[in-house]
C-alpha positions in Angstrom: -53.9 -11.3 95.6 -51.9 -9.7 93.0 -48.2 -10.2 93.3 -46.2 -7.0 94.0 -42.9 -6.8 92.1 -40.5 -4.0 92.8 -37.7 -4.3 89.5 -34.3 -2.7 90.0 -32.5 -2.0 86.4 -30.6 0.4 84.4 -33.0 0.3 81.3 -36.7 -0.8 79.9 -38.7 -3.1 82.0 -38.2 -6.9 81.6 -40.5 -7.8 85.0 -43.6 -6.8 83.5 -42.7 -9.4 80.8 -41.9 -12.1 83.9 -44.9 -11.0 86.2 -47.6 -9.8 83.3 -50.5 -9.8 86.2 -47.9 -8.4 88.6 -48.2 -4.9 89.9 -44.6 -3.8 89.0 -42.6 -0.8 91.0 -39.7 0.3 88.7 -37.0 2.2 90.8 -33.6 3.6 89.4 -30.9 1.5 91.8 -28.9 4.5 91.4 -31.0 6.2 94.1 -31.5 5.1 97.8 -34.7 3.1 98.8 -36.7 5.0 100.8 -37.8 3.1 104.2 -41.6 3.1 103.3 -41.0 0.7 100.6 -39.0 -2.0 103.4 -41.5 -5.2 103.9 -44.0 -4.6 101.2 -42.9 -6.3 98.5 -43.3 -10.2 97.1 -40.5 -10.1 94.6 -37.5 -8.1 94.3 -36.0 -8.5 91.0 -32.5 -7.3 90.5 -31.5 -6.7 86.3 -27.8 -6.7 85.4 -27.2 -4.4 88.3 -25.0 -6.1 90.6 -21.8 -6.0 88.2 -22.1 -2.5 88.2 -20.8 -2.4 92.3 -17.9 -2.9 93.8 -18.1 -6.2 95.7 -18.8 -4.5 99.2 -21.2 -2.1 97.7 -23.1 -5.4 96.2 -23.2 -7.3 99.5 -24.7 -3.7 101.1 -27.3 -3.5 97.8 -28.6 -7.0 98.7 -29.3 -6.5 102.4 -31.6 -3.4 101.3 -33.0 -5.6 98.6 -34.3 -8.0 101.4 -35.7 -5.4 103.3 -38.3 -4.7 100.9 -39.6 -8.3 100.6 -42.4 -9.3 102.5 -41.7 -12.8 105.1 -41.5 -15.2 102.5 -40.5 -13.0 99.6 -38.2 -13.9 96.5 -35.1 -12.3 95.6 -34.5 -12.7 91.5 -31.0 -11.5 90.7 -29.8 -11.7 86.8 -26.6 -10.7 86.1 -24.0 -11.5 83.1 -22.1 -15.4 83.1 
């Protein structure tokens, strides 16, 4: 089963470096997440994104997040110390 990584981030792609045999889904976090991607996904990986919200927008951008993982998914989130 391959492992289905959708990577949210402002530049180049680090997840294909994380999840090499992974089949990664880049999408720009600027734009809203379309429904059909909700519940299909194993990882969610978040790169230096959250800083760039306002706290309230952040707590809003992490519900969506989980939306796309499958039951059981994983929620990676990197942001700056």
């Amino acid at each position: 089963m391959v492992t289905k990584v959708l990577e949210l981030c402002p530049g180049e792609s680090t997840a294909k470096t994380l999840w090499p045999a992974g089949e990664v889904t880049s999408w720009d976090f600027a734009l809203p997440i379309p429904e059909n991607m909700f519940n299909q996904f194993d990882i969610v990986f978040s790169n230096n994104v959250l800083q760039r919200a306002s706290y309230y927008v952040s707590q809003s951008l992490i519900v969506v997040w989980g939306a796309c993982l499958k039951e059981n998914g994983q929620l990676h989130l990197v942001v700056p110390s």
